[in-house]
C-alpha positions in Angstrom: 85.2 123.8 112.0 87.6 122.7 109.7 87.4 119.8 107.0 88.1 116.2 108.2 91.2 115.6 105.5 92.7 119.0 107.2 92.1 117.9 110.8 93.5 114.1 110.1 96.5 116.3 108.2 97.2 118.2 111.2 96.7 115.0 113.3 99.8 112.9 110.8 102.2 116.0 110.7 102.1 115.5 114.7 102.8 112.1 115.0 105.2 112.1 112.1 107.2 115.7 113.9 107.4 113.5 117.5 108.0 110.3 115.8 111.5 112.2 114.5 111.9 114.3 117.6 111.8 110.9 119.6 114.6 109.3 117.5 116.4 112.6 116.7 119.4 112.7 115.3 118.9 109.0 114.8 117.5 108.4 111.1 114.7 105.8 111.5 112.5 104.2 109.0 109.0 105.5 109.2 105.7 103.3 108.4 102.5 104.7 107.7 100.9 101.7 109.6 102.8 102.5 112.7 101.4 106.4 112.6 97.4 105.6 111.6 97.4 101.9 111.9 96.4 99.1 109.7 95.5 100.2 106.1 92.1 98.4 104.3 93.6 97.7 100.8 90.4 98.1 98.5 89.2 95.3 95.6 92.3 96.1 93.7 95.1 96.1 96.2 95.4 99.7 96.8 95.8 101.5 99.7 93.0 103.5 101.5 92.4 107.4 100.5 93.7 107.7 104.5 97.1 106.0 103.8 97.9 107.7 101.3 97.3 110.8 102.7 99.2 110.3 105.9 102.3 109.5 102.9 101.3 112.5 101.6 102.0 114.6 104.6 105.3 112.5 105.0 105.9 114.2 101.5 105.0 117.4 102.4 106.9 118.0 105.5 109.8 117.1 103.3 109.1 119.5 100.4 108.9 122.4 103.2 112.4 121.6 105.0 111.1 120.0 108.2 112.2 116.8 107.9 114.4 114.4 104.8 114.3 110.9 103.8 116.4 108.8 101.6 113.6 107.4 99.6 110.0 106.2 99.6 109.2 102.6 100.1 106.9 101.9 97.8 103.8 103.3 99.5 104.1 102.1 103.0 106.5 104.7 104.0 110.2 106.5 104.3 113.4 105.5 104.9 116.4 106.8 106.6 114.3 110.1 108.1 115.7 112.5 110.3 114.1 116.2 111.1 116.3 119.0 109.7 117.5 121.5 111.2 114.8 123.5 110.5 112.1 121.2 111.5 114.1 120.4 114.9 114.4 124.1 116.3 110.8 124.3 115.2 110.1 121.4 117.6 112.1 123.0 120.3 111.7 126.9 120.2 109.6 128.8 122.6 107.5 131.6 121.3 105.1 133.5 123.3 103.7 132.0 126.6 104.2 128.3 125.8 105.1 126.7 129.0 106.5 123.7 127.2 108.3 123.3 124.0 106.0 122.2 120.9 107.6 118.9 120.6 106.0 118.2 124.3 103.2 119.8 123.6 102.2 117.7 120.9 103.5 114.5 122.4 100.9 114.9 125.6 98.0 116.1 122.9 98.3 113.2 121.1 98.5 110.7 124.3 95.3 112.0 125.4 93.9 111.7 122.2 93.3 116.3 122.4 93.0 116.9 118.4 92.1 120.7 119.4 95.5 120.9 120.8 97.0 118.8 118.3 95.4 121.1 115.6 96.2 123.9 117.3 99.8 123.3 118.2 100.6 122.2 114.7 98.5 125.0 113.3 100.7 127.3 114.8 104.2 125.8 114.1 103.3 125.7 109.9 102.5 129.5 110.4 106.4 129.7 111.5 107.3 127.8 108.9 
C-alpha cells in the first residue's frame, strides 16, 4: 500500500502525460484546475497542499525530460507545454505483453476511475525513464 501523496502523484503524472499526448505536437496551456479540479484557497489565499502538488508533478516531469513548458503561471499552471521527445516515445512504445500502448492504457484507467492501473501503468513507465 503505498502513501496517499504517492498514489495522487501517480494519479497527476497520468493526466498531465495524456493531457500532452492528446494535444501532441500542439503546445497547450495546462491548468492545475482542469487536471484535479477546483482548488480551496485557505485563510490566507493560498492554494491547497493538493494543488500544489499536482504543480509539483508538472515540475517534475519537466526536470526529468518528459515534457517542457515556457514558464509557470503563477501557481495555477504551465504554458506553452508540449511532451518531448522522450516523454512521447515513452507514451507510445510497447514493451513486453502490453496489448495497447501506455498512452491508451492510461487514458481508459483514468476514465474508469482504475488508480491500480493508473499506478501501475505510470509505475512502470518512470522505471523506463
Amino acid at each position: 500500500m503505498t502513501p496517499e501523496h504517492i498514489d495522487t502523484f501517480y494519479e497527476d503524472c497520468a493526466r498531465i502525460l495524456v493531457a500532452m499526448y492528446q494535444s501532441f505536437p500542439r503546445t497547450s496551456d495546462l491548468w492545475v484546475v482542469d487536471l484535479i479540479g477546483e482548488d480551496n484557497f485557505d485563510e490566507f489565499g493560498m492554494h491547497s497542499d493538493r494543488h500544489m502538488r499536482c504543480l509539483g508533478a508538472m515540475q517534475w516531469l519537466a526536470e526529468e525530460g518528459l515534457l517542457r513548458f515556457n514558464q509557470l503561471e503563477r501557481h495555477d499552471g504551465v504554458s506553452l507545454c508540449v511532451l518531448t521527445a522522450k516523454g512521447f516515445q515513452l507514451l507510445t512504445g510497447l514493451t513486453g505483453n502490453e496489448v495497447a500502448p501506455p498512452a491508451v492504457t492510461l487514458r481508459f484507467a483514468l476514465n474508469a476511475n482504475d488508480m491500480n492501473a493508473v499506478t501501475a501503468t505510470v509505475s512502470k513507465l518512470l522505471a523506463r525513464v
